[in-house]
C-alpha positions in Angstrom: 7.1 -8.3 -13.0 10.0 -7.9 -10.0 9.2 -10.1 -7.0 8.3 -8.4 -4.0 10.5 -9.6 -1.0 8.2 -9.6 1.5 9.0 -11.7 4.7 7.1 -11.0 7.3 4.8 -13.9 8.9 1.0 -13.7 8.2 -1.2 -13.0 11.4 -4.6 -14.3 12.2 -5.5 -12.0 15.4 -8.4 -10.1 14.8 -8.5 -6.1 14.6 -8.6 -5.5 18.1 -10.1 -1.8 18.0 -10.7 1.4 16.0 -8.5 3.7 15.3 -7.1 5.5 18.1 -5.8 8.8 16.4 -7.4 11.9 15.1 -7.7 12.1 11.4 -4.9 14.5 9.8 -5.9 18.3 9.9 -6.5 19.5 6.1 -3.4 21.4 5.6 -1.2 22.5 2.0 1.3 19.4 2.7 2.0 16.2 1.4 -0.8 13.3 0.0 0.1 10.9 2.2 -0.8 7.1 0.7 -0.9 4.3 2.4 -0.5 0.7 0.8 -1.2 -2.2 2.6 -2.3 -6.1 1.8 -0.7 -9.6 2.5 2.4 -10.6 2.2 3.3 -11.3 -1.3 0.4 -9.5 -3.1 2.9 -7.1 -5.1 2.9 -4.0 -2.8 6.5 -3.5 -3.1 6.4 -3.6 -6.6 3.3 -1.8 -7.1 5.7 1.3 -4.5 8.3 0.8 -7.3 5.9 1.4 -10.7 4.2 4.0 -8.7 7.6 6.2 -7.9 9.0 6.0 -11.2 5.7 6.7 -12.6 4.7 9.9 -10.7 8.2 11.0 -10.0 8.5 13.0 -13.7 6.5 15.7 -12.6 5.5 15.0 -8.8 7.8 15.3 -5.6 7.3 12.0 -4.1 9.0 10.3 -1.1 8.5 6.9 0.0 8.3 4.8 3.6 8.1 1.5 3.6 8.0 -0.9 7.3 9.5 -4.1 7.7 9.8 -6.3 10.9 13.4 -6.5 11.4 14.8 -5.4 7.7 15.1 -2.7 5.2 14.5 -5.5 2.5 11.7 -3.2 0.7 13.6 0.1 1.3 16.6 -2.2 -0.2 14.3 -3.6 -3.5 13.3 -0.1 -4.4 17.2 1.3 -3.9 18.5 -1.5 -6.1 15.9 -0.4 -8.6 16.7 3.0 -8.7 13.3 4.4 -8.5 14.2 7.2 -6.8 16.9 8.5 -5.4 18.2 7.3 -1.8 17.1 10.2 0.1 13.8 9.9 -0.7 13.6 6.8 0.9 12.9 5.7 4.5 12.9 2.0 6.2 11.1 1.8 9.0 12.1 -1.4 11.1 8.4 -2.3 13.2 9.9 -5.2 15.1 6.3 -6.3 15.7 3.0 -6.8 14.1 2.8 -4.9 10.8 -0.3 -3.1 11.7 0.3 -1.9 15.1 3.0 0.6 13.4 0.8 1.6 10.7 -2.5 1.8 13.1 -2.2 1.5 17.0 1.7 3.1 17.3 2.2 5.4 14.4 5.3 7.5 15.9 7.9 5.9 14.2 6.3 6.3 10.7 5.3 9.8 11.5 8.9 10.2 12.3 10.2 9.1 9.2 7.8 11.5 7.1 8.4 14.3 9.1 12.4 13.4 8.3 11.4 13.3 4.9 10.0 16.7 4.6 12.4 18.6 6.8 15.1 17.2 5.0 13.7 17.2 1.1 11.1 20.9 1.8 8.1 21.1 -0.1 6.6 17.1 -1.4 3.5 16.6 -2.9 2.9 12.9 -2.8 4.2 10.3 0.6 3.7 6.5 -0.2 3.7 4.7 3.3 4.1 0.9 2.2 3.1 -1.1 5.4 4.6 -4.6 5.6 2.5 -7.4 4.9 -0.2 -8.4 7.0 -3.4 -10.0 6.6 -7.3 -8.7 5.5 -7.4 -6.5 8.7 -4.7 -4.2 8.1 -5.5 -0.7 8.0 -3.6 2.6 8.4 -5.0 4.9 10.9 -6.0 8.3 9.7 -3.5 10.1 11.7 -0.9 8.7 9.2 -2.5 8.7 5.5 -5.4 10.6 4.0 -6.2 7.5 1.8 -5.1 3.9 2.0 -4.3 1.1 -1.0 -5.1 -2.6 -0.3 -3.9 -5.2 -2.4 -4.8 -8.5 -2.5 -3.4 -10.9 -5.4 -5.6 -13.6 -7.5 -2.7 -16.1 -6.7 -4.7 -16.2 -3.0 -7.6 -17.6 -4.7 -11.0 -15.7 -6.4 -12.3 -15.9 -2.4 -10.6 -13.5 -1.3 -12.5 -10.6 -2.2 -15.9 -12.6 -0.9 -13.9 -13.1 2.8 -14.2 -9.3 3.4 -12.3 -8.3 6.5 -11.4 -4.1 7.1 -8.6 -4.0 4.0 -10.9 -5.5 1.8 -13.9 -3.3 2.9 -12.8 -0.1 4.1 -10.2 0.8 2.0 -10.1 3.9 -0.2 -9.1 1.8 -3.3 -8.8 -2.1 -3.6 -6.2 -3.3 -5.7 -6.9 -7.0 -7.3 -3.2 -8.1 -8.6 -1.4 -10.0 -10.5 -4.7 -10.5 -13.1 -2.2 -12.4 -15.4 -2.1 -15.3 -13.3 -5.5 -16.1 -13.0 -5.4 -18.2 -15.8 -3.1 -20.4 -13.8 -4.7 -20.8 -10.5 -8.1 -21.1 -11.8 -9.3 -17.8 -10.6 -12.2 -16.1 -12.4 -12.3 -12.3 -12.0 -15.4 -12.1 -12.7 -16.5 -13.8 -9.0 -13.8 -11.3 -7.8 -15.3 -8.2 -9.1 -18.8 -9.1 -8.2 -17.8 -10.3 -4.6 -15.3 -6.8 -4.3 -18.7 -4.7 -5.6 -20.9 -6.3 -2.9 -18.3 -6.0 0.2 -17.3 -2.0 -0.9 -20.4 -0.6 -2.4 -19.3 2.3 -4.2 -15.5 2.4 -3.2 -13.5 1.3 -6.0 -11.6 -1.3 -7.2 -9.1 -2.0 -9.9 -7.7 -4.8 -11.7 -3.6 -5.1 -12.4 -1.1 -6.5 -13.7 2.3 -5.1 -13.5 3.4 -7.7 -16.5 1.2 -5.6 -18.7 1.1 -2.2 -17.3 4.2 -1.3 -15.2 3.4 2.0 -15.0 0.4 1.1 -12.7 -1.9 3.2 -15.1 -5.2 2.9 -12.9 -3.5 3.5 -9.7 -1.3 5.8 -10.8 -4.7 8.2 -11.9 -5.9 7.8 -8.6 -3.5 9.1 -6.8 -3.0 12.0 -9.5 -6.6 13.2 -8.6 -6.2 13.3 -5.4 -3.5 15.5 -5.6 -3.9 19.3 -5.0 
């Protein structure tokens, strides 16, 4: 599986408020996705199997938000998962969430470069950078958000809830293929995920054994017009 590079600091503040924009009017435009979770839980990677999974027969663009880099735009560029003008870096230079929730301008910036400059796309990945189980992406970004959490941070994680783990559309449990390593039994993680999400769903990865992100990569198709 590629690394993710993924350097921005965890934070521990808790989600100060709601969200503070109106949801997105239904429109014929782009699926906008957002995918969020810690720092090194694989969303970088999971971006890249997503892109050159749904890009042979979907117009997809990608932004992705770092603190002070490009380094994710970078790892997908070196990767060639889709061309370079597909992609946009968003530089935060603050807390990952407060571009992705409180102050979405920049982001909504980027997409609306995107489409001027690309016309008609039918799927937007908006990767936010890591960040911890609060993170969410307000709805006047994304119609749906990812969050994905890794077994490498332990089977607990699922059971310590927080708005990612609880709220979003689909919860991503990665990196199954390591859980043999750390001592983490999915099992716990599936029943704790069922009990904080109720019916939202949640799928089980690993990019070792399916790079093309097979479960993730049907959800977004059906949600696609």
């Amino acid at each position: 599986m590629q690394a993710e590079h993924d350097h921005e600091a965890d934070h521990d503040h808790p989600h100060p408020h709601g969200d503070p924009h109106h949801p997105l009017p239904d429109s014929e435009r782009a699926l906008r996705i957002g995918i969020g979770g810690p720092v090194g839980s694989g969303k970088t990677a999971l971006v890249a199997a997503l892109c050159r999974a749904l890009s042979d027969d979907l117009r997809v663009a990608v932004v992705t938000n770092d603190i002070y880099t490009t380094e994710d735009a970078d790892f997908l560029l070196r990767n060639g998962v889709l061309p370079a003008e597909r992609i946009r870096a968003v530089e935060t230079g603050c807390c990952p969430h407060t571009a992705i929730r409180d102050d979405i301008s920049a982001n909504l910036d980027a997409i609306e470069e995107l489409e001027e400059s690309l016309g008609p796309l039918d799927v937007i990945l908006v990767e936010s950078g890591g960040d911890n189980l609060t993170a969410t992406f307000s709805r006047g970004l994304v119609d749906r958000q990812i969050f994905v959490v890794d077994v490498a941070g332990g089977d607990k994680v699922p059971r310590k809830g927080g708005p990612g783990v609880t709220s979003a559309d689909l919860l991503v449990i990665n990196k199954t293929d390591l859980a043999p390593l750390v001592g983490a039994d999915l099992g716990v993680m599936e029943r704790d995920a069922a009990a904080r999400r109720g019916d939202l769903p949640t799928v089980f990865l690993s990019l070792v054994e399916d790079r093309a992100a097979k479960p993730v990569q049907e959800w977004i198709r059906g949600l696609v017009p």
